[in-house]
C-alpha positions, 0 to 999 in steps of 0.5 A: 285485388280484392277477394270476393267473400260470402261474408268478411272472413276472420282468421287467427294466426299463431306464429311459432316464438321466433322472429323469423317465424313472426315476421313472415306470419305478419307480413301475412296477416297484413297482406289477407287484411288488405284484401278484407280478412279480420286477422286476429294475430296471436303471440307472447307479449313480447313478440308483439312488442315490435308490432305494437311500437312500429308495424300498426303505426306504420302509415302505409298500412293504416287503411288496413290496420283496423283489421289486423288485432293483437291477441296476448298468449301469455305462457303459463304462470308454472314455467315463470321462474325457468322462463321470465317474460323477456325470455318469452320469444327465442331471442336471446333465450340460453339456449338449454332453455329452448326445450322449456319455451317450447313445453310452456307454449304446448302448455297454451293450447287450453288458454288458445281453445278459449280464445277460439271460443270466444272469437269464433274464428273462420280459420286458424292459421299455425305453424310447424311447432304447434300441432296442438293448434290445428287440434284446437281448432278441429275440436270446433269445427274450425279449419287450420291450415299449416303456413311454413315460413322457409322452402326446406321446411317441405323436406321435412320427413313425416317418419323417421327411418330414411330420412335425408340428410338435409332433415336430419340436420333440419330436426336436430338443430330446430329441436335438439330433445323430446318435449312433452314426450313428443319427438320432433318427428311425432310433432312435425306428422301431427302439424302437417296431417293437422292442415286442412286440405292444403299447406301454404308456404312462403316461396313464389313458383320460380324459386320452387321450380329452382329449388327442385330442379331435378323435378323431385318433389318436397316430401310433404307434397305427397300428404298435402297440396303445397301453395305458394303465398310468394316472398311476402317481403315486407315492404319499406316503411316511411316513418323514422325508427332512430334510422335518420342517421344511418338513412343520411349516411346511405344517401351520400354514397354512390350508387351500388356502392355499399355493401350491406352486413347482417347475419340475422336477429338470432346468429351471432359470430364467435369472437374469432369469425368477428375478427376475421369479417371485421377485418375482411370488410377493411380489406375489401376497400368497399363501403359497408353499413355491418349490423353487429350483434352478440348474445345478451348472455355473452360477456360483451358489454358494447360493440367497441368490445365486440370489434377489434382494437382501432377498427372503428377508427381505422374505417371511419367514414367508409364503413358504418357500424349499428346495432339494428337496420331498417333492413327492406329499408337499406335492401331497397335503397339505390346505394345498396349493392350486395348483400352478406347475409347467413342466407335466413329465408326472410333475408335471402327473399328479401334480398331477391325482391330488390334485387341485391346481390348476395355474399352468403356466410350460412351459419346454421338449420336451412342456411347452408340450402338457401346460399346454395339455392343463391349460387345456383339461381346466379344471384350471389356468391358463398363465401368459402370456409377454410377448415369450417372457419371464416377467413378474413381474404375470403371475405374480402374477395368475395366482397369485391367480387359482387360489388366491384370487379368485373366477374360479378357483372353477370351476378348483379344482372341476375340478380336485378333481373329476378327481382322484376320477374319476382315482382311482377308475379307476386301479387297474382300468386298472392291472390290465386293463395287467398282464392284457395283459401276462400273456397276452402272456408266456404265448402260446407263440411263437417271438419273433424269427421273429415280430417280424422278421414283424411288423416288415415287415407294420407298416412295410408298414401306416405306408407304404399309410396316409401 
């Protein structure tokens, strides 16, 4: 569908430096450029890498492209020697430096003022990190809007004293420490009260409605109308990036029949929970395609090291271990039949949209909600922890459970069954988003007058309702 505008608007778009924020912010912008917006996407260098080398080559996108520009934000010069240019994006970042990349990027915000200077933008699009943004913009008279890349983000407490358990752990491990003198409390108030009128976040209203059962409402609810963009999963792509190998082995399988293995491109197993899955996988008798990664700190130098002695031999031909996937494009794939997963927001929806069975090891931050939310909606299993420590049989049991025995027929049925419903409703509520988001831009107003207004009645509001 496409959007009828006055004029083609222009919007730029600044993820927080994480993949798992990256992602979904591109999914985005590809999605408003195929309904005629000018995106200018705004990172690092090397959070654009992956974009420059695959995504705007990719043919089914090309039609769109065109409308879709890479804009370099380089971090200033004064924090390169604590933080080189491969140190940029939070992968593979040590972690004590994760407070550093965080003061450089706030540290941006006169160099993101002259880009919106120059390109003159009709809407600022910025993430939970990056109140200073939504101020950038506002100083020009430009609206921003607040995108939120994962559902537990909405639980996010603008004050501190009676926060829930769940934001507690949220903050803590999301920024353990002050920056810049601002806590992680001040930061989040500041980019939630920076938005423009409404919040939108990355969810369909099916899994809302699930996620607040109780009929509670998200905690940021109360200071702005939150609008559902839907999964924004990204979509298969048909050129080769190295995966032909992989792709081959897949397509001899038997339908449903692997298992498919990821915790994500930014959690790593210790050396202990490596030996239990590796050996939980081999216990299961289920074919598998297992992502292994490890820290680019650690002392591992390959997988071989990484895996228990004989296990690649003892597996050969049943199970097939990479160091990167195509994951829409294994997810998609009709030999695929579950998924184990730590449950990342970008990977719990995508494996929702096709419609695969989860098996879910959460590891950290909104993990532990999301496999939770999996179990409830009937579309996977978690698999249980003895003493927080993962157990070979566990693994195993849980595999089998999913893919094989006949317990989990009821959760595979489940789980396709979302997927259609998911599906069918994605491109309407992507739409009814992008209407908001018109009408927003197009109602003429002075912006800093109203945000300051707004910003006081708001606080007002949250304050007579705690």
């Amino acid at each position: 569908m496409e959007i009828k505008q006055r004029k083609a608007m222009s919007v730029v778009m600044l993820p927080h430096l994480a993949h798992g924020h990256v992602s979904p912010f591109f999914e985005l912008a590809k999605r408003l450029s195929d309904r005629g917006f000018q995106i200018y996407f705004c990172s690092t260098p090397i959070c654009l890498e992956p974009i420059r080398n695959n995504h705007l080559d990719d043919h089914h996108n090309k039609h769109s492209s065109s409308n879709i520009q890479l804009i370099d934000l380089q971090l200033p010069s004064s924090f390169h020697q604590d933080l080189p240019p491969h140190y940029h994006c939070t992968k593979n970042i040590p972690p004590h430096l994760m407070t550093t990349l965080l003061a450089a990027l706030d540290a941006t915000k006169p160099a993101f003022s002259d880009i919106l200077k120059k390109l003159r933008p009709d809407l600022v699009v910025y993430d939970l990190f990056e109140p200073w943004a939504a101020e950038a913009a506002r100083e020009l008279n430009i609206d921003a809007v607040l995108f939120l890349t994962n559902i537990a983000s909405q639980n996010v407490r603008i004050e501190t004293p009676k926060e829930t358990e769940m934001s507690k752990e949220y903050i803590e491990y999301t920024i353990k420490n002050t920056v810049n003198g601002i806590t992680p409390t001040q930061r989040f108030n500041r980019s939630v009260t920076g938005s423009s009128h409404m919040i939108l976040v990355k969810t369909s209203r099916e899994i809302q409605a699930k996620y607040y059962k109780d009929g509670k409402q998200p905690h940021l609810a109360i200071l702005r109308p939150l609008v559902h963009v839907g999964p924004l999963v990204q979509k298969p792509q048909d050129h080769h990036d190295g995966d032909e190998k992989l792709m081959d082995w897949l397509s001899k399988k038997e339908a449903a029949s692997v298992v498919y293995v990821s915790i994500g491109s930014e959690n790593f197993l210790s050396e202990e929970e490596m030996e239990e899955m590796a050996k939980g996988l081999e216990l299961s008798n289920v074919d598998f395609i297992w992502v292994v990664r490890f820290h680019g700190g650690s002392n591992v130098a390959s997988i071989h090291e990484a895996l228990p002695q004989s296990f690649l031999e003892r597996i050969n031909g049943r199970g097939l271990i990479v160091d990167w996937a195509p994951q829409a494009k294994v997810l998609a794939h009709a030999s695929t039949g579950g998924f184990v997963s730590h449950c990342g927001w970008n990977s719990t929806l995508e494996s929702m949209m096709y419609g695969v069975p989860i098996i879910a090891i959460p590891i950290q931050l909104d993990q532990p909600l999301n496999a939770k939310l999996v179990v409830e909606m009937g579309v996977g299993v978690e698999v249980p922890r003895h003493d927080k420590k993962l157990v070979r049989e566990e693994v195993a049991n849980m595999v089998r459970r999913v893919m094989i025995e006949e317990e989990g027929n009821e959760v595979r049925k489940r789980a396709k069954e979302l997927s259609v419903r998911l599906n069918e409703a994605e491109d309407e509520e992507f739409d009814e988003a992008v209407m908001k988001l018109v009408h927003l831009v197009q109602e003429p107003r002075n912006i800093s007058a109203v945000a300051s207004k707004e910003t006081r009645k708001l606080h007002e509001m949250y304050h007579n309702k705690s």
